[in-house]
N, CA, C, O and CB atoms as a CASP TS submission, in Angstrom:
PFRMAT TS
TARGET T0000
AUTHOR 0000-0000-0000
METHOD Language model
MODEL 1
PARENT N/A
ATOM      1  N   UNK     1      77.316 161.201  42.605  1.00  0.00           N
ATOM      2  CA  UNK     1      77.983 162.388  43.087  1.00  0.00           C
ATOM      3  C   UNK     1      78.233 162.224  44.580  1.00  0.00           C
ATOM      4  O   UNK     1      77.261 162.057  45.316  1.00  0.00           O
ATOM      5  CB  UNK     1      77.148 163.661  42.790  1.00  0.00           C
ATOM      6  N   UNK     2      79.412 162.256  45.059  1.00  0.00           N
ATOM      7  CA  UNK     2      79.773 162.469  46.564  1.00  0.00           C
ATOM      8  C   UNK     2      80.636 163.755  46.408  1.00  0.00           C
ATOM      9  O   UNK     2      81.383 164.222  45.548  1.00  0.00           O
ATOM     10  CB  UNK     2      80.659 161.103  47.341  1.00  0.00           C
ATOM     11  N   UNK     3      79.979 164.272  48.208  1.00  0.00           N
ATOM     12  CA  UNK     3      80.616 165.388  48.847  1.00  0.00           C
ATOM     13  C   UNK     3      80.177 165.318  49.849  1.00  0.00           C
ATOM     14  O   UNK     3      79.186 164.667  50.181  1.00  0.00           O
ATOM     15  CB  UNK     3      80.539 166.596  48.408  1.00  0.00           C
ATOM     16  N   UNK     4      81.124 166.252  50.752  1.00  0.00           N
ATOM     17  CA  UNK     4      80.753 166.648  52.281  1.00  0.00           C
ATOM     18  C   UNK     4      79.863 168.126  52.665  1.00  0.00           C
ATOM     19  O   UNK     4      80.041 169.163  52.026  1.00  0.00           O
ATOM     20  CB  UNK     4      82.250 166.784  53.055  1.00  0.00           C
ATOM     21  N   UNK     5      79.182 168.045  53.470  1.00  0.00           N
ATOM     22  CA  UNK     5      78.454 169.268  54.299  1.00  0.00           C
ATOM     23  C   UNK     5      78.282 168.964  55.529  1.00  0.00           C
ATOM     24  O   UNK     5      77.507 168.174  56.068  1.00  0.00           O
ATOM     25  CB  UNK     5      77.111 169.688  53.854  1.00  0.00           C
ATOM     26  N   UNK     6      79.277 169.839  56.038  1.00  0.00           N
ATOM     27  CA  UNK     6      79.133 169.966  57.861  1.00  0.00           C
ATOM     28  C   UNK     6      79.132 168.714  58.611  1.00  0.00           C
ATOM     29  O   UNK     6      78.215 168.275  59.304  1.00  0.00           O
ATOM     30  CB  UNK     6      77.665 170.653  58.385  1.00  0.00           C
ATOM     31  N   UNK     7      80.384 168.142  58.364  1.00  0.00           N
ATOM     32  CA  UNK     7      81.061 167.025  58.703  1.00  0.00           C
ATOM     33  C   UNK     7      79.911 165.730  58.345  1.00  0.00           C
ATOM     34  O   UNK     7      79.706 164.906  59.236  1.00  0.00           O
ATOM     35  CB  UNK     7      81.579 167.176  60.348  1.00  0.00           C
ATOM     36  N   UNK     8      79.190 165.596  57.031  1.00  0.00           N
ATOM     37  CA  UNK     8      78.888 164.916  56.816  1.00  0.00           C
ATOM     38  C   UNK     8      78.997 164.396  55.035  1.00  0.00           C
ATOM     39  O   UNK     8      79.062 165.103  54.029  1.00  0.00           O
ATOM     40  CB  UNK     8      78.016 165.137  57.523  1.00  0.00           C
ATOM     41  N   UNK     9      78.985 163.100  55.159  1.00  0.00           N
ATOM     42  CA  UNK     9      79.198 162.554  53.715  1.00  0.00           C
ATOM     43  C   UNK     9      78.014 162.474  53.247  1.00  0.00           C
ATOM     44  O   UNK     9      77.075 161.974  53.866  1.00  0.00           O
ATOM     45  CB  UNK     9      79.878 161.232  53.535  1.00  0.00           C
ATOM     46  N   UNK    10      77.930 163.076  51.834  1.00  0.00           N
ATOM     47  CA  UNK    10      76.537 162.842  51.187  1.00  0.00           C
ATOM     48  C   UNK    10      77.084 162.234  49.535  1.00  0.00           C
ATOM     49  O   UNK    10      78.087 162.554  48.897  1.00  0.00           O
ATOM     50  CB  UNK    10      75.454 164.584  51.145  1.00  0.00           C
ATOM     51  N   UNK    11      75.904 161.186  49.168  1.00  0.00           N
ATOM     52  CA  UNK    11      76.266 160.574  48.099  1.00  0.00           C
ATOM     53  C   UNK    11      74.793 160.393  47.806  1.00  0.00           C
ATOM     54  O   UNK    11      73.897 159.896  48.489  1.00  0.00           O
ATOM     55  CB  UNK    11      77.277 159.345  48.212  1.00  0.00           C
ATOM     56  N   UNK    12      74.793 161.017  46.418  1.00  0.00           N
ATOM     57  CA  UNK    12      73.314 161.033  45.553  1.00  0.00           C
ATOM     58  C   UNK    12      73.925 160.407  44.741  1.00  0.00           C
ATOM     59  O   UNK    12      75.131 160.482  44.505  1.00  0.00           O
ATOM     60  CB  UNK    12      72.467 162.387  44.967  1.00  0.00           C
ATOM     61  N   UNK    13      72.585 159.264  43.899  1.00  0.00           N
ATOM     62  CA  UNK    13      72.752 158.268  43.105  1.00  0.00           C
ATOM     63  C   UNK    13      71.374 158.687  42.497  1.00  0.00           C
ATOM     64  O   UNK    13      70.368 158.762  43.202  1.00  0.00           O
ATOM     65  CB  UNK    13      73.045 156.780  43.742  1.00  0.00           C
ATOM     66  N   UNK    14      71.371 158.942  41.230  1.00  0.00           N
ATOM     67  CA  UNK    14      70.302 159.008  40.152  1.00  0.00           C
ATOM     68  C   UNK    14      69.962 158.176  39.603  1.00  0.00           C
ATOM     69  O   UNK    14      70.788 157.401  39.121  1.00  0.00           O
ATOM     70  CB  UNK    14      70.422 159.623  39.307  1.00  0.00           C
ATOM     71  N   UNK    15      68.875 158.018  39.471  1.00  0.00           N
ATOM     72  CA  UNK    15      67.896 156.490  39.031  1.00  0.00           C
ATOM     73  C   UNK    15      66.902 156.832  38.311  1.00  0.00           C
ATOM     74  O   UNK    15      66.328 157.834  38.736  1.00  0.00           O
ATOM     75  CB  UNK    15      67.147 155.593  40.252  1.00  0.00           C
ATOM     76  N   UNK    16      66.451 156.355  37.324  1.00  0.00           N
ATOM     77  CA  UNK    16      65.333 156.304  36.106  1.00  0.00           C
ATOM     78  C   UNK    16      64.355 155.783  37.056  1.00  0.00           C
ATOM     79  O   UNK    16      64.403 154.724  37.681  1.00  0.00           O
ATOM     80  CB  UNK    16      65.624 155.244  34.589  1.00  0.00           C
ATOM     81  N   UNK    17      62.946 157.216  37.075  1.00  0.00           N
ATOM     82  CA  UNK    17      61.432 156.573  37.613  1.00  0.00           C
ATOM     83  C   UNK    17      60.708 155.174  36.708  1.00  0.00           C
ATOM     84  O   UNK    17      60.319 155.124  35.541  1.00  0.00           O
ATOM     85  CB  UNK    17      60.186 157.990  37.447  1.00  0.00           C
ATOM     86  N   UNK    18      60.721 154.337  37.563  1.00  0.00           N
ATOM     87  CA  UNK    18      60.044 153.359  36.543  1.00  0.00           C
ATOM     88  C   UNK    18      58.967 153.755  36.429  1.00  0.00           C
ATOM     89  O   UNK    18      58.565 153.402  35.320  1.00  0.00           O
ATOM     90  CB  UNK    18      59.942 151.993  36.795  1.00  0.00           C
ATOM     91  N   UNK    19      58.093 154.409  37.045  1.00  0.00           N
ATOM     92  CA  UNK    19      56.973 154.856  37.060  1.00  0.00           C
ATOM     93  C   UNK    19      56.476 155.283  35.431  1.00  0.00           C
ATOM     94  O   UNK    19      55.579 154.884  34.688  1.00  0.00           O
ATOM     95  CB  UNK    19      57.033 155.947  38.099  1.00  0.00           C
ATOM     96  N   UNK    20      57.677 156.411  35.308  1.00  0.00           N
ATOM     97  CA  UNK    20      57.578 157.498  34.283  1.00  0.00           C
ATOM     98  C   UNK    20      58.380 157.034  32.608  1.00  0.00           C
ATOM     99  O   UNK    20      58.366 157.316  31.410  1.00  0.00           O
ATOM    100  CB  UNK    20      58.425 158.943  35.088  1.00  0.00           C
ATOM    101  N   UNK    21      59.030 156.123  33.645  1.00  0.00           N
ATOM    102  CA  UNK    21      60.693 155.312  32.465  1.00  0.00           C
ATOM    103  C   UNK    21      60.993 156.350  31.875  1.00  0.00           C
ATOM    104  O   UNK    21      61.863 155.972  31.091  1.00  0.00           O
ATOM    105  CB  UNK    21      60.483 153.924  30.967  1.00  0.00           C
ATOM    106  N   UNK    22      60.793 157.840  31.671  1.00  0.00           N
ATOM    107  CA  UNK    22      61.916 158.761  31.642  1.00  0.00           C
ATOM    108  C   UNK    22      62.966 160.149  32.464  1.00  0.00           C
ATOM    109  O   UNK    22      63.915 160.890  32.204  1.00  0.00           O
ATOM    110  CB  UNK    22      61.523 159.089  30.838  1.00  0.00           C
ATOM    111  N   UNK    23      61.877 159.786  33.717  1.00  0.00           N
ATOM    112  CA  UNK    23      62.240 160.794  34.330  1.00  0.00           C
ATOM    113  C   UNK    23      63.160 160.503  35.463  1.00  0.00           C
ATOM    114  O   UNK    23      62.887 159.391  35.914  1.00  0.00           O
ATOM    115  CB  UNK    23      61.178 161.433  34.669  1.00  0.00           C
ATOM    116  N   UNK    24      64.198 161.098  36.134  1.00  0.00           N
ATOM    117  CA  UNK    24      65.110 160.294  36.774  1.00  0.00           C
ATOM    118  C   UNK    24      64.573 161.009  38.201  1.00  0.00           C
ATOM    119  O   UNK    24      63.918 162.050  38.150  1.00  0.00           O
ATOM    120  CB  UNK    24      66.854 160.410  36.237  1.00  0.00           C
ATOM    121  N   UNK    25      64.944 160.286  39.624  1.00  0.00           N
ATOM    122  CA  UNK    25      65.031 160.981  40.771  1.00  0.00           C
ATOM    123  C   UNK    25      66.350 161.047  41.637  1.00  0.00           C
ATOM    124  O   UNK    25      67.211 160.722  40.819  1.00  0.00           O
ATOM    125  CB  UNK    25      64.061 160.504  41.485  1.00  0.00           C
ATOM    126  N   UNK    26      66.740 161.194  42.375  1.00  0.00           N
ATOM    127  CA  UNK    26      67.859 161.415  43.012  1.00  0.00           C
ATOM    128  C   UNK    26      67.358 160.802  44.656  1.00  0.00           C
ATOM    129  O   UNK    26      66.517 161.197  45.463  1.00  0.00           O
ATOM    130  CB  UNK    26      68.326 163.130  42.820  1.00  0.00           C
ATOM    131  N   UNK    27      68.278 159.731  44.650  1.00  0.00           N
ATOM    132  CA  UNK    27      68.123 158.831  45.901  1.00  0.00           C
ATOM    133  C   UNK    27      69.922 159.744  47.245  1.00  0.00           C
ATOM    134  O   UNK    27      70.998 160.032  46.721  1.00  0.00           O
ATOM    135  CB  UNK    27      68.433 156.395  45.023  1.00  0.00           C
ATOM    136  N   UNK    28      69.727 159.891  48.363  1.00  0.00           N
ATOM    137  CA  UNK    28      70.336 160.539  48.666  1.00  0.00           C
ATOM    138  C   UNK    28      70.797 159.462  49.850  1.00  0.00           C
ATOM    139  O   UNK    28      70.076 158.553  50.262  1.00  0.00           O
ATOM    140  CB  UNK    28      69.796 161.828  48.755  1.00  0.00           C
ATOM    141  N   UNK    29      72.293 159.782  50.363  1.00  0.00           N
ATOM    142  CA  UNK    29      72.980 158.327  51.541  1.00  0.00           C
ATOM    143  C   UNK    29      73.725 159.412  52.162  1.00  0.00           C
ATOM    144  O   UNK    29      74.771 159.958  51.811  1.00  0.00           O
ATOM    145  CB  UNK    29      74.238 156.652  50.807  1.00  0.00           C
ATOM    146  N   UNK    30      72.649 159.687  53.573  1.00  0.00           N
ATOM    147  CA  UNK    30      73.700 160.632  54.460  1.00  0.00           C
ATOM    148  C   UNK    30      74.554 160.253  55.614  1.00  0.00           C
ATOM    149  O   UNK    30      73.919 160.361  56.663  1.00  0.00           O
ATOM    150  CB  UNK    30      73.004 161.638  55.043  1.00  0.00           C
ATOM    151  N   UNK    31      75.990 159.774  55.813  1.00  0.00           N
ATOM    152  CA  UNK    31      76.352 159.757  56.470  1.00  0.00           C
ATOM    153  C   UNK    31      76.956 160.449  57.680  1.00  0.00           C
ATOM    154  O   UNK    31      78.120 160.698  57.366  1.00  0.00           O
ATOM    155  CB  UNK    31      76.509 159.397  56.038  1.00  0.00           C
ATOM    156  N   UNK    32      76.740 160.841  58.803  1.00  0.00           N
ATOM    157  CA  UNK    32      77.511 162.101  59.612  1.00  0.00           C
ATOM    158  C   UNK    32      78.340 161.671  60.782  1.00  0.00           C
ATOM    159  O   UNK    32      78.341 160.490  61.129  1.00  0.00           O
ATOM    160  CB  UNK    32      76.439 163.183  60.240  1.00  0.00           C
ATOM    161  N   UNK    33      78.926 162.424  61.300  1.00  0.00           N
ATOM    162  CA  UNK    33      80.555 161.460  61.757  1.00  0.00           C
ATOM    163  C   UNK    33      79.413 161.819  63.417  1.00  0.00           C
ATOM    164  O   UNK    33      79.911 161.975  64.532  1.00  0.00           O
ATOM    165  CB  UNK    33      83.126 162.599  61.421  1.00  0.00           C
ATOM    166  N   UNK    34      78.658 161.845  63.272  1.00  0.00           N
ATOM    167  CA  UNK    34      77.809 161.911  65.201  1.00  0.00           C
ATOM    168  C   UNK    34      77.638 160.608  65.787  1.00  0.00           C
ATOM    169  O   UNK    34      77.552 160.686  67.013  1.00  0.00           O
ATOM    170  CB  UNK    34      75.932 162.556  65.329  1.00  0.00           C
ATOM    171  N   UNK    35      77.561 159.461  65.344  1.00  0.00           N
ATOM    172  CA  UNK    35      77.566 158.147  65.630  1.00  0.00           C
ATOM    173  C   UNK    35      76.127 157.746  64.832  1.00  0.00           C
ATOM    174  O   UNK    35      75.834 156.569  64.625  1.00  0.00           O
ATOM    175  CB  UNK    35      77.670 157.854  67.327  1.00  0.00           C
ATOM    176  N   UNK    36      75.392 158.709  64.472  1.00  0.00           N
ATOM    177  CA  UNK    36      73.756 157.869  63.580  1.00  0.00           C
ATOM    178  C   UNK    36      74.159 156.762  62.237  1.00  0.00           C
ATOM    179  O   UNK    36      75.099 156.430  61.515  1.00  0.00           O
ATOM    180  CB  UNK    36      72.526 159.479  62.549  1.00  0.00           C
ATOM    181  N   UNK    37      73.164 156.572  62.420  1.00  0.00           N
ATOM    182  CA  UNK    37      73.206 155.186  61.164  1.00  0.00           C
ATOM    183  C   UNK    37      72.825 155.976  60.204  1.00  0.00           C
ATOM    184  O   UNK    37      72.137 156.997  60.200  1.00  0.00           O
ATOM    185  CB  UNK    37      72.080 153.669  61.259  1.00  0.00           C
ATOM    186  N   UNK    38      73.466 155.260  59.218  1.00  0.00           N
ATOM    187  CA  UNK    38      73.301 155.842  57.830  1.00  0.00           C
ATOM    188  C   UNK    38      71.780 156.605  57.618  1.00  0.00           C
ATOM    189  O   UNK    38      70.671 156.167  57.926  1.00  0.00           O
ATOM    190  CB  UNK    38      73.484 154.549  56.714  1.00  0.00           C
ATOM    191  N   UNK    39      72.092 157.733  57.063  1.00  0.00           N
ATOM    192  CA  UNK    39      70.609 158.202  56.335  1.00  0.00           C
ATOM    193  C   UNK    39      69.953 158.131  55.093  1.00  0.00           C
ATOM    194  O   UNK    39      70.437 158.940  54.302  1.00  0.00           O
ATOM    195  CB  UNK    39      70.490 159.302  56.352  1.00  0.00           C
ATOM    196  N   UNK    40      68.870 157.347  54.547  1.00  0.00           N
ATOM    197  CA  UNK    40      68.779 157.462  53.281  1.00  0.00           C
ATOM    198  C   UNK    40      67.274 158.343  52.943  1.00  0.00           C
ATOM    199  O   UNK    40      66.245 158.136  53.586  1.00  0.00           O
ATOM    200  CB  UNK    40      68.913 155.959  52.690  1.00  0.00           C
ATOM    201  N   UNK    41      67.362 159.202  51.979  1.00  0.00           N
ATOM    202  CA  UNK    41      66.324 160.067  51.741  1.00  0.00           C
ATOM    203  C   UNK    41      65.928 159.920  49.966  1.00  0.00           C
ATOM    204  O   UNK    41      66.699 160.001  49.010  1.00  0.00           O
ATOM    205  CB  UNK    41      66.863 161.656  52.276  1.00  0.00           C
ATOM    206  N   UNK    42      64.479 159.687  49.985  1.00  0.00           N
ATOM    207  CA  UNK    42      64.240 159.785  48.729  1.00  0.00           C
ATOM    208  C   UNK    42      63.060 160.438  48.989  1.00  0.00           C
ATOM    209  O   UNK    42      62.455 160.545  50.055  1.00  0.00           O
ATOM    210  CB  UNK    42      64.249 158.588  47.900  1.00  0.00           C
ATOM    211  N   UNK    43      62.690 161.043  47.429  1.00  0.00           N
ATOM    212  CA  UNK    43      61.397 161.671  46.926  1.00  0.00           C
ATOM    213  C   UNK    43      61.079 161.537  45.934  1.00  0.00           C
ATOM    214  O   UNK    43      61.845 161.062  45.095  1.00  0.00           O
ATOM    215  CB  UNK    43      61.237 162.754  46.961  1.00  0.00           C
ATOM    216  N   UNK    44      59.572 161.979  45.583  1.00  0.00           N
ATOM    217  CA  UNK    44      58.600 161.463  44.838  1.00  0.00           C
ATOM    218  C   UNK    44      58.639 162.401  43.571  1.00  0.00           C
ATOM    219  O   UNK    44      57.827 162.256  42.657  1.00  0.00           O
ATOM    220  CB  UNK    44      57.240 161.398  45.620  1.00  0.00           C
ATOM    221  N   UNK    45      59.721 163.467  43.555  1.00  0.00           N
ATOM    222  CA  UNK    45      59.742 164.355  42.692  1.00  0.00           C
ATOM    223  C   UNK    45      60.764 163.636  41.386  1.00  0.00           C
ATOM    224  O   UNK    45      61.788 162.984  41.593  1.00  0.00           O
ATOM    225  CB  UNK    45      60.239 165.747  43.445  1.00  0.00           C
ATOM    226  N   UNK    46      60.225 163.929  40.156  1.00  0.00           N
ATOM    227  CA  UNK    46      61.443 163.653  38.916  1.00  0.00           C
ATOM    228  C   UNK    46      61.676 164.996  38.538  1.00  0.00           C
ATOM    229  O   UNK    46      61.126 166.023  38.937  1.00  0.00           O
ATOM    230  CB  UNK    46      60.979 162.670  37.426  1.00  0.00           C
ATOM    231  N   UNK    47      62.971 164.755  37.340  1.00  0.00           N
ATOM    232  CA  UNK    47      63.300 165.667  36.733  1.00  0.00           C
ATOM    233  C   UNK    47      63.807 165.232  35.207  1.00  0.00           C
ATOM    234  O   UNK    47      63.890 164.027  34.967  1.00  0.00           O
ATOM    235  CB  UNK    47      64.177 166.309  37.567  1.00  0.00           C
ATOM    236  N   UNK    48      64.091 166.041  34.344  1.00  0.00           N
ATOM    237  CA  UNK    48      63.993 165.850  32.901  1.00  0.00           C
ATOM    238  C   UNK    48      65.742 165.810  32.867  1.00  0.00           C
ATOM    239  O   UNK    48      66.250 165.428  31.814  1.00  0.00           O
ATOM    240  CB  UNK    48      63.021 167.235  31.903  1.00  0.00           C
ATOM    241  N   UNK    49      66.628 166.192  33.983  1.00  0.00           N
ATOM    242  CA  UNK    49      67.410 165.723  33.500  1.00  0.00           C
ATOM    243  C   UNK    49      68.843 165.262  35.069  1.00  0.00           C
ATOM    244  O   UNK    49      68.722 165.539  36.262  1.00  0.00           O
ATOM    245  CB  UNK    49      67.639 166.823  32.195  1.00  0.00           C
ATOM    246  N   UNK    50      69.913 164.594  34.437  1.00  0.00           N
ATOM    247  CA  UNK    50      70.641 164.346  35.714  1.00  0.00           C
ATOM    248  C   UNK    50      71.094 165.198  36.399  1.00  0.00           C
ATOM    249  O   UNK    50      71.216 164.800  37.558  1.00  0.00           O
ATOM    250  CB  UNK    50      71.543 163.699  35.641  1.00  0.00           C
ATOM    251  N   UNK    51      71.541 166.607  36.189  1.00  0.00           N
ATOM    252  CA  UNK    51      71.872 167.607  36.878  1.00  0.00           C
ATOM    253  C   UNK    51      70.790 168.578  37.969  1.00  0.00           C
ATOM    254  O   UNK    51      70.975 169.088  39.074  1.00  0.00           O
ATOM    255  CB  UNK    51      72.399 168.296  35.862  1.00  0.00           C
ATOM    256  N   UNK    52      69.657 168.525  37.068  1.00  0.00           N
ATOM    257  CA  UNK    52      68.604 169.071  38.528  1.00  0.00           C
ATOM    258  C   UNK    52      68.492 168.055  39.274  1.00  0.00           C
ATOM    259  O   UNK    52      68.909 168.286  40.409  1.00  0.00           O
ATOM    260  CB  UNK    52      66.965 169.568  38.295  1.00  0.00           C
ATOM    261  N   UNK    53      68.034 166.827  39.094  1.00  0.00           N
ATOM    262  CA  UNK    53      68.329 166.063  40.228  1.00  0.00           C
ATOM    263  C   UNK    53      69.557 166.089  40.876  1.00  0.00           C
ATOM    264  O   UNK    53      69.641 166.346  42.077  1.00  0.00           O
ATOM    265  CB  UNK    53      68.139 164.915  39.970  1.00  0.00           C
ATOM    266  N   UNK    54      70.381 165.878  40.271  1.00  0.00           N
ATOM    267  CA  UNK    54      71.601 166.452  41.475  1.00  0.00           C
ATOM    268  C   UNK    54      71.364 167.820  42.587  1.00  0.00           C
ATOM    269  O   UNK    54      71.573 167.928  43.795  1.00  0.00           O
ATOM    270  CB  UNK    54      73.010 166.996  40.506  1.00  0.00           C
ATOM    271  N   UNK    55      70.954 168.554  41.789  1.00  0.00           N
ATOM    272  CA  UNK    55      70.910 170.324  42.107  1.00  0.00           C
ATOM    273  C   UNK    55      69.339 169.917  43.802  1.00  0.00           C
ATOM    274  O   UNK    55      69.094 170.348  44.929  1.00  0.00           O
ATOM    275  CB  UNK    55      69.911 171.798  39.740  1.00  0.00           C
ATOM    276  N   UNK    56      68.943 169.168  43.102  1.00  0.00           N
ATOM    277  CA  UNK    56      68.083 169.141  44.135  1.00  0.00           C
ATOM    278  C   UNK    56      68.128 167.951  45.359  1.00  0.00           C
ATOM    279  O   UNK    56      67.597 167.806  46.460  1.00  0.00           O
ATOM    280  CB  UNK    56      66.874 169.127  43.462  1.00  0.00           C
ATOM    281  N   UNK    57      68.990 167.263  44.587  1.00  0.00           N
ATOM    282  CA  UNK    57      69.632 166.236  46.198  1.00  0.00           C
ATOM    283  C   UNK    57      70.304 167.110  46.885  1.00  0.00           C
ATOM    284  O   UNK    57      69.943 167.354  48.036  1.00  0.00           O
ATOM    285  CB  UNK    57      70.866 164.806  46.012  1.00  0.00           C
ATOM    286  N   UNK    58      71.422 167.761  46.321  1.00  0.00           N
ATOM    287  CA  UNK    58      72.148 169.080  47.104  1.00  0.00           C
ATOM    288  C   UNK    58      71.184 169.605  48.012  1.00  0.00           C
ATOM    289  O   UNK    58      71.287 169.579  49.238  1.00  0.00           O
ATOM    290  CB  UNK    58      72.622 170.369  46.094  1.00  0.00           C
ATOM    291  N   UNK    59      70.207 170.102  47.328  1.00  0.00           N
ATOM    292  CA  UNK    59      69.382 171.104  48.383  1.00  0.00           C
ATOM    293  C   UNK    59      68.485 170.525  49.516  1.00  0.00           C
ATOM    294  O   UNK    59      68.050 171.222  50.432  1.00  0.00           O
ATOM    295  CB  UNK    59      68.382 171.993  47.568  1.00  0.00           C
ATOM    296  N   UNK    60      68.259 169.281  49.387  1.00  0.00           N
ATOM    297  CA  UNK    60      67.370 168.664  50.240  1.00  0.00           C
ATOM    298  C   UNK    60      68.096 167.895  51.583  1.00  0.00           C
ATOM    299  O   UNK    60      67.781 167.677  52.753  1.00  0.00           O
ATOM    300  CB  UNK    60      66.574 167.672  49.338  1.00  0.00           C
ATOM    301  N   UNK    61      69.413 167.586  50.578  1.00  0.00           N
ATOM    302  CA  UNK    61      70.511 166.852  51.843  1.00  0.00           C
ATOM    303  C   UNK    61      71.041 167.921  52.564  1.00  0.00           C
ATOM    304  O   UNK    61      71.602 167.459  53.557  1.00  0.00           O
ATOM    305  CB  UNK    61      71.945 165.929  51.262  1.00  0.00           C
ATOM    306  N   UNK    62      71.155 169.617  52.509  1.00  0.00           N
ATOM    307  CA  UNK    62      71.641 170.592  53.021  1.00  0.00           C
ATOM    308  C   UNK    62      70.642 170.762  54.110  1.00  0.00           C
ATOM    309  O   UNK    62      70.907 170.878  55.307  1.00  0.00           O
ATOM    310  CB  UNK    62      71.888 171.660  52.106  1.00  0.00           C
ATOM    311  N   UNK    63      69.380 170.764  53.523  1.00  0.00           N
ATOM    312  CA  UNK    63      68.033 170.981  54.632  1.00  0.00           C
ATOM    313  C   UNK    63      68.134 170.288  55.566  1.00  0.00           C
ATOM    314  O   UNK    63      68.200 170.735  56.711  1.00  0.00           O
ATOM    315  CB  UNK    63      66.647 170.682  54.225  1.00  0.00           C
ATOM    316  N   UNK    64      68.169 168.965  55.256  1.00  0.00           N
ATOM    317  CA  UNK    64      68.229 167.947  56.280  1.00  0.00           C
ATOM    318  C   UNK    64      69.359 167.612  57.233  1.00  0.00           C
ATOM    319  O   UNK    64      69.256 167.241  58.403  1.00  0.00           O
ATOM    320  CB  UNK    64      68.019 166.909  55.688  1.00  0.00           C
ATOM    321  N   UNK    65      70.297 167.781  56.623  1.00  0.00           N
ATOM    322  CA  UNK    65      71.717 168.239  57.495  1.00  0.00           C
ATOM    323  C   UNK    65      71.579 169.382  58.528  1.00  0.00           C
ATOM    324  O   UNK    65      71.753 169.249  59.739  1.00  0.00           O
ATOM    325  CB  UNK    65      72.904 168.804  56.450  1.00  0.00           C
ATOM    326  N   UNK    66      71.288 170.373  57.969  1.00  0.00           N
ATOM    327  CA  UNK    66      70.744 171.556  58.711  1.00  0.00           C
ATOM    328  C   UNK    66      69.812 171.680  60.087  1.00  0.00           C
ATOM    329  O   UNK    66      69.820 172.348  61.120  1.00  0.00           O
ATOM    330  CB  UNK    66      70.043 172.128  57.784  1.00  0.00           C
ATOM    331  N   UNK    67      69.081 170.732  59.534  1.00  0.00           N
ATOM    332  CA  UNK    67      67.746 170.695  60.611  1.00  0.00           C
ATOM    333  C   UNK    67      68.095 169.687  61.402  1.00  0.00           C
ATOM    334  O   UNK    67      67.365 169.742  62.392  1.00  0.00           O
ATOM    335  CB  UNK    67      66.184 170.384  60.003  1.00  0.00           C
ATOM    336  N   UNK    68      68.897 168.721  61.485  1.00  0.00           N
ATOM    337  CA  UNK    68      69.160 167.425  61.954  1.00  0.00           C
ATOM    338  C   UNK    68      70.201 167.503  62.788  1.00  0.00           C
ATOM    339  O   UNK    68      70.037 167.357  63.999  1.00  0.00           O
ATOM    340  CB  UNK    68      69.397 166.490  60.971  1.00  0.00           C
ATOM    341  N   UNK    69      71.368 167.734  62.261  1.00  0.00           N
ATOM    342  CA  UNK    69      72.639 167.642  62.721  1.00  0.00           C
ATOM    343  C   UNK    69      72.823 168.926  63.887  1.00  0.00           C
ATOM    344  O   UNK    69      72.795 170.149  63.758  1.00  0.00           O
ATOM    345  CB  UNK    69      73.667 167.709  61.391  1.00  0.00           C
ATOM    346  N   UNK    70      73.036 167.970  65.154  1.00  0.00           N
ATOM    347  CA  UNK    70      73.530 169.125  66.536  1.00  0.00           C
ATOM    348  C   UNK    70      74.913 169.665  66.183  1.00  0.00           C
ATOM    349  O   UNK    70      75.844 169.139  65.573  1.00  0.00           O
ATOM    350  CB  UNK    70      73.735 168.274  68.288  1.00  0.00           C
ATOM    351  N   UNK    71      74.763 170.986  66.798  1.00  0.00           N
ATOM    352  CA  UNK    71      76.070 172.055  66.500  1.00  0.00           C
ATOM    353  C   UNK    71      76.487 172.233  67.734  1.00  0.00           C
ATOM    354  O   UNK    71      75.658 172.474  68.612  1.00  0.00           O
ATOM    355  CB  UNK    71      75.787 173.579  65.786  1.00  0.00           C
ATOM    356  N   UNK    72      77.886 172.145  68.035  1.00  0.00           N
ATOM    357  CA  UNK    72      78.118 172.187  69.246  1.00  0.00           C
ATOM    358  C   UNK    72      78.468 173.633  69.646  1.00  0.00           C
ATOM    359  O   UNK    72      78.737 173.902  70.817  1.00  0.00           O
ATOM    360  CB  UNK    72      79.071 171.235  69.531  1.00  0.00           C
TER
END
């Protein structure tokens, strides 16, 4: 899944926990047009299916955008 938030590119990629071999997590690639190097964010959380992980890369890449990114 790619989209933008607040002039930044976000692209979540869902991946099967090997841990669990059924539960997937959501690996997150934040790019923002400020000059930083790529961001990549993962967590230790699964989910039972590909859409909450999506639902929750959304919410974690919004946080972090949020808290991160200077507003001029």
């Amino acid at each position: 899944m790619k989209w933008t938030y607040k002039d930044c590119d976000v692209e979540i990629t869902i991946t099967f926990d090997t841990a669990v071999k059924s539960d997937l997590t959501p690996i997150l690639e934040i790019d923002c047009k400020d000059g930083r190097d790529l961001i990549i964010l993962t967590t230790s959380q699964t989910f039972r299916t590909a859409e909450s992980a999506e639902l929750f890369g959304q919410d974690m890449a919004r946080k972090w955008i949020d808290e991160n990114l200077k507003t001029a």
